[in-house]
TORBA-736460 format. One record per residue: residue in one letter; x, y, z of N, C-alpha, C in turn. Coordinates in steps of 0.2 Angstrom, whole numbers, plus 5000, padded with zeros to 4 digits. Layout:
BEGIN
+--------+--------+---------+------+---------+----------+-------+--------+---------+------+
: residu : n.east : n.north : n.up : ca.east : ca.north : ca.up : c.east : c.north : c.up :
+--------+--------+---------+------+---------+----------+-------+--------+---------+------+
:      A :      X :       Y :    Z :       X :        Y :     Z :      X :       Y :    Z :
...
+--------+--------+---------+------+---------+----------+-------+--------+---------+------+
***
This chain:
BEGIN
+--------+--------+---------+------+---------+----------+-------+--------+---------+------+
: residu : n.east : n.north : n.up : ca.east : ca.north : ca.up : c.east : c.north : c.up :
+--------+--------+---------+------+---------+----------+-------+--------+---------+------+
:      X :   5174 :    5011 : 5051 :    5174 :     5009 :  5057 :   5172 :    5001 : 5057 :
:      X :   5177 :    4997 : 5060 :    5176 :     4991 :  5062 :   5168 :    4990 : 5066 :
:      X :   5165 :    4984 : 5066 :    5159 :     4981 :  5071 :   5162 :    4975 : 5074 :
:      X :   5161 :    4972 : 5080 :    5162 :     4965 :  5080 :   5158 :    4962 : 5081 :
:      X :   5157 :    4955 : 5080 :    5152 :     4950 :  5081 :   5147 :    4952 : 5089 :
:      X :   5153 :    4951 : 5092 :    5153 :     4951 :  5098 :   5150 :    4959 : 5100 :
:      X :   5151 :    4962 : 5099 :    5148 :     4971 :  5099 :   5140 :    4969 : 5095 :
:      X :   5140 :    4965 : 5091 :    5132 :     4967 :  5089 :   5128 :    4960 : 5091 :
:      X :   5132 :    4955 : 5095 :    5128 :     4952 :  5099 :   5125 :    4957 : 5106 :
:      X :   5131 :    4961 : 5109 :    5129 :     4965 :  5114 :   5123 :    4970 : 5113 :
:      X :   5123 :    4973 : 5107 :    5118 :     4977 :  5104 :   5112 :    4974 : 5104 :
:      X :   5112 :    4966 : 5101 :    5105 :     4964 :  5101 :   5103 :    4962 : 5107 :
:      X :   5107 :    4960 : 5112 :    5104 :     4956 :  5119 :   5103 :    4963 : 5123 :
:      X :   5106 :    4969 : 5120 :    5100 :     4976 :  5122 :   5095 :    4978 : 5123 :
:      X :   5092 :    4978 : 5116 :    5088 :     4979 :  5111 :   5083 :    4974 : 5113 :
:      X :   5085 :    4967 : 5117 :    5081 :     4963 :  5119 :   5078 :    4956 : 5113 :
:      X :   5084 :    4958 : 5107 :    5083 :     4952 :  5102 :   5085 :    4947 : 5100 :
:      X :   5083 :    4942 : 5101 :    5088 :     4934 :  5101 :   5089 :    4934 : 5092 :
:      X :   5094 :    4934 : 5092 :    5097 :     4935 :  5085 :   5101 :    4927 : 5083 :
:      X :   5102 :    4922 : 5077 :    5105 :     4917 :  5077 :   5114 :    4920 : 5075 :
:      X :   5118 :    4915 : 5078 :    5126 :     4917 :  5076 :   5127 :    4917 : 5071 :
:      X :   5122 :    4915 : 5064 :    5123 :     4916 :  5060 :   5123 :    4923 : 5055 :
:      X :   5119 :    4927 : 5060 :    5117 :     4934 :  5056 :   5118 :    4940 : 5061 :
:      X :   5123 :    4937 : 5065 :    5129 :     4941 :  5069 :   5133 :    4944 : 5065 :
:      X :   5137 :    4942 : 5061 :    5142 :     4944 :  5056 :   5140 :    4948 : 5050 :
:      X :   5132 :    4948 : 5048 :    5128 :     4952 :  5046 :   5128 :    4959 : 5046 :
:      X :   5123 :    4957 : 5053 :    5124 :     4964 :  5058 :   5130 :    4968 : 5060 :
:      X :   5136 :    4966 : 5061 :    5141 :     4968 :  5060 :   5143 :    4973 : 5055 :
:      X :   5141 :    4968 : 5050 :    5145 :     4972 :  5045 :   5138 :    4978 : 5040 :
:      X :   5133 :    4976 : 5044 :    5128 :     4983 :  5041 :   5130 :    4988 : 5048 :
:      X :   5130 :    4986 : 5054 :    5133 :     4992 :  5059 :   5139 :    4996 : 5057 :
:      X :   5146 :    4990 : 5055 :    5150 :     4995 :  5054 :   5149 :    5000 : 5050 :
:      X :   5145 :    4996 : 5041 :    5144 :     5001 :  5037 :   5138 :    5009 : 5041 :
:      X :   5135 :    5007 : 5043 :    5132 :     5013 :  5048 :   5138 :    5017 : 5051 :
:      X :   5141 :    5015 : 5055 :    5146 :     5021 :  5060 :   5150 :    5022 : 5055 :
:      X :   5153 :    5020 : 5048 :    5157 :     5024 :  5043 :   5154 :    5030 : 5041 :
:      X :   5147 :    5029 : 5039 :    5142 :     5034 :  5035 :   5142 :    5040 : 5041 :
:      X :   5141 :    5037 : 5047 :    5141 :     5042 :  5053 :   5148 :    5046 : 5053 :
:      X :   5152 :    5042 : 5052 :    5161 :     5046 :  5050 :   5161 :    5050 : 5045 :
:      X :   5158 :    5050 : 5041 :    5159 :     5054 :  5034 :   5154 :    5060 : 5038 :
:      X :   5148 :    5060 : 5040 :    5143 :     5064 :  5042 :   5149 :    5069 : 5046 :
:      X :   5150 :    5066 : 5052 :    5154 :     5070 :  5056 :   5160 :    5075 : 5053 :
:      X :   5162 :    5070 : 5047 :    5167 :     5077 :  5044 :   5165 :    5081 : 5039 :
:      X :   5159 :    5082 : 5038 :    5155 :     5089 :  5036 :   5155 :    5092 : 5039 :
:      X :   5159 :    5099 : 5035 :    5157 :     5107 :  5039 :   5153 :    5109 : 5038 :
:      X :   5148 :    5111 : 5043 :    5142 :     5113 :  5044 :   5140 :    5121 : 5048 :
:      X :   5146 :    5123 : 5049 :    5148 :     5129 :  5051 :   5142 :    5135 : 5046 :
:      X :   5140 :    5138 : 5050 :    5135 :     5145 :  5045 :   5129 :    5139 : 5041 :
:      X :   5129 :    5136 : 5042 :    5123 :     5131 :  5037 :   5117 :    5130 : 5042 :
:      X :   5113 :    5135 : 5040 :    5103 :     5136 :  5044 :   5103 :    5129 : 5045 :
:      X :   5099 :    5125 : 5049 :    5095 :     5119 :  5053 :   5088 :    5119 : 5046 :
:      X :   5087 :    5113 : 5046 :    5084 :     5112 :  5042 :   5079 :    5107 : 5042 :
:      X :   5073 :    5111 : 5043 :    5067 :     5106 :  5048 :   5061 :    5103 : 5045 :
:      X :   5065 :    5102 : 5039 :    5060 :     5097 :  5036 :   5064 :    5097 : 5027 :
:      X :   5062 :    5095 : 5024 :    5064 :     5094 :  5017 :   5062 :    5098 : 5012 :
:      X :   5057 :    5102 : 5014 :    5054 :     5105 :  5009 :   5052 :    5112 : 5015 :
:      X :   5054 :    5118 : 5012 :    5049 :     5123 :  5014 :   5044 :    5127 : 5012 :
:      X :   5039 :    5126 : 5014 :    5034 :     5129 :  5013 :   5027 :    5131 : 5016 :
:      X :   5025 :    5138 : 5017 :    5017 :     5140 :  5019 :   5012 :    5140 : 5019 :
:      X :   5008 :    5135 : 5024 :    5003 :     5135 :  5027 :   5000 :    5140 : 5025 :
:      X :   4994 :    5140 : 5018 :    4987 :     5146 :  5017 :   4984 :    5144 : 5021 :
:      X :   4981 :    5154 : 5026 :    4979 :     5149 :  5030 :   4971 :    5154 : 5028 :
:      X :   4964 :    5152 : 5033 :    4959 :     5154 :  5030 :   4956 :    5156 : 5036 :
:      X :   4949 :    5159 : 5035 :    4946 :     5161 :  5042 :   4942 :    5154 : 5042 :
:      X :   4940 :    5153 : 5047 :    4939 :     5147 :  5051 :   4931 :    5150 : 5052 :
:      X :   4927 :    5150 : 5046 :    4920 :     5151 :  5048 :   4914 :    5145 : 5044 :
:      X :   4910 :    5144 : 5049 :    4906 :     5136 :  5046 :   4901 :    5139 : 5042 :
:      X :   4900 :    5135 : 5035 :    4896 :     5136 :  5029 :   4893 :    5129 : 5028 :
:      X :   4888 :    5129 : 5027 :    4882 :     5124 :  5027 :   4881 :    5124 : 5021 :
:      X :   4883 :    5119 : 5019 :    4886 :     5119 :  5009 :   4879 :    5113 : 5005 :
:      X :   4877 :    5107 : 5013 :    4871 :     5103 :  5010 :   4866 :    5102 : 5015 :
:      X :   4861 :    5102 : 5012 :    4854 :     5101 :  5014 :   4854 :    5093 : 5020 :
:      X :   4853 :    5092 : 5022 :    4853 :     5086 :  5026 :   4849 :    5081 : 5020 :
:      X :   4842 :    5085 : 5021 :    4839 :     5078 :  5016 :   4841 :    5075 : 5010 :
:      X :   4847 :    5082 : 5007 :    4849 :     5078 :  5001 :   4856 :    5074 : 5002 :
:      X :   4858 :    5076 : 5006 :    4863 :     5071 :  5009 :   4859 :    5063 : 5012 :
:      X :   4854 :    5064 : 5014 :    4853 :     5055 :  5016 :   4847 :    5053 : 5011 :
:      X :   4844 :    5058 : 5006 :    4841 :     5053 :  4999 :   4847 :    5050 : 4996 :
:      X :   4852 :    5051 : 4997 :    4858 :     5047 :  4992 :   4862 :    5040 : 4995 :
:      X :   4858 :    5039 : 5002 :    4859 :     5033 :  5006 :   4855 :    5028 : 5005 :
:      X :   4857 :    5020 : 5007 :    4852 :     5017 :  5004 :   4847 :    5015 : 5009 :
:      X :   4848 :    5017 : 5016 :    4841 :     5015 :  5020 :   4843 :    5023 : 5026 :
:      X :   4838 :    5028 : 5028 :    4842 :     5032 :  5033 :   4833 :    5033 : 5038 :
:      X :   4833 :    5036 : 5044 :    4825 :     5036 :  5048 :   4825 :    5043 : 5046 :
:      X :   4828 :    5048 : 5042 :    4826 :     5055 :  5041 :   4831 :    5061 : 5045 :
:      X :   4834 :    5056 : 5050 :    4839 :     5061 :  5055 :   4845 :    5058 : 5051 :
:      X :   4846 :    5051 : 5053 :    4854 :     5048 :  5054 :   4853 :    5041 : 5048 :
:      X :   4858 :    5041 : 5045 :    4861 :     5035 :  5040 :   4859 :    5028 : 5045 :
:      X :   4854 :    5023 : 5043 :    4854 :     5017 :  5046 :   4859 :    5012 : 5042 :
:      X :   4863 :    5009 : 5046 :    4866 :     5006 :  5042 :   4867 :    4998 : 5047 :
:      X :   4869 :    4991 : 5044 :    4867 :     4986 :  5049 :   4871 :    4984 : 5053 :
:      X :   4870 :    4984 : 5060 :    4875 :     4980 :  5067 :   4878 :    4977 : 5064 :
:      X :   4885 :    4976 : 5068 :    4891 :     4974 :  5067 :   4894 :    4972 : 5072 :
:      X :   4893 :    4976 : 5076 :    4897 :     4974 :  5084 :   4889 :    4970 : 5088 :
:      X :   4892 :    4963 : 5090 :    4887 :     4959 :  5093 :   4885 :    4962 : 5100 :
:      X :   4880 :    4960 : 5103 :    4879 :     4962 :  5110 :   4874 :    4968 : 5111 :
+--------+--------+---------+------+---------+----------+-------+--------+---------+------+
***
């Protein structure tokens, strides 16, 4: 399928973008190629062929959703390089 210049000027003062006359004919000719690929698409039979909602299928293992206390707090912030015993101290960054 043919594009015109003119058709993918229309398309980009849609779209909202000032494009130069130079890269009109461009556009053009990558649009036509788009609506050919869309021609070939549309002539697939796709009769009896399952929807296919994603590229890969596959099952989600799933697990009970129970909380396990796997570290000790204090061995978690002795491995910090400054903490007050509760919370990781670390230096302001946001002024104010």
């Amino acid at each position: 399928m043919t594009f015109t210049p003119d058709q993918a000027a229309r398309v980009a003062a849609l779209a909202r973008l000032r494009l130069p006359e130079d890269k009109l004919e461009h556009l053009a000719a990558q649009m036509g190629d788009i609506l050919s690929y869309m021609d070939t698409l549309t002539a697939c039979d796709t009769q009896g062929v399952e929807p296919l909602y994603g590229p890969v299928e596959h099952d989600t293992p799933l697990r009970m959703d129970v909380a396990v206390k796997t570290f000790q707090r204090a061995d978690i912030l002795s491995q910090a390089p400054e903490s007050d015993g509760t919370f990781f101290v670390v230096p302001k960054i946001v002024a104010g």
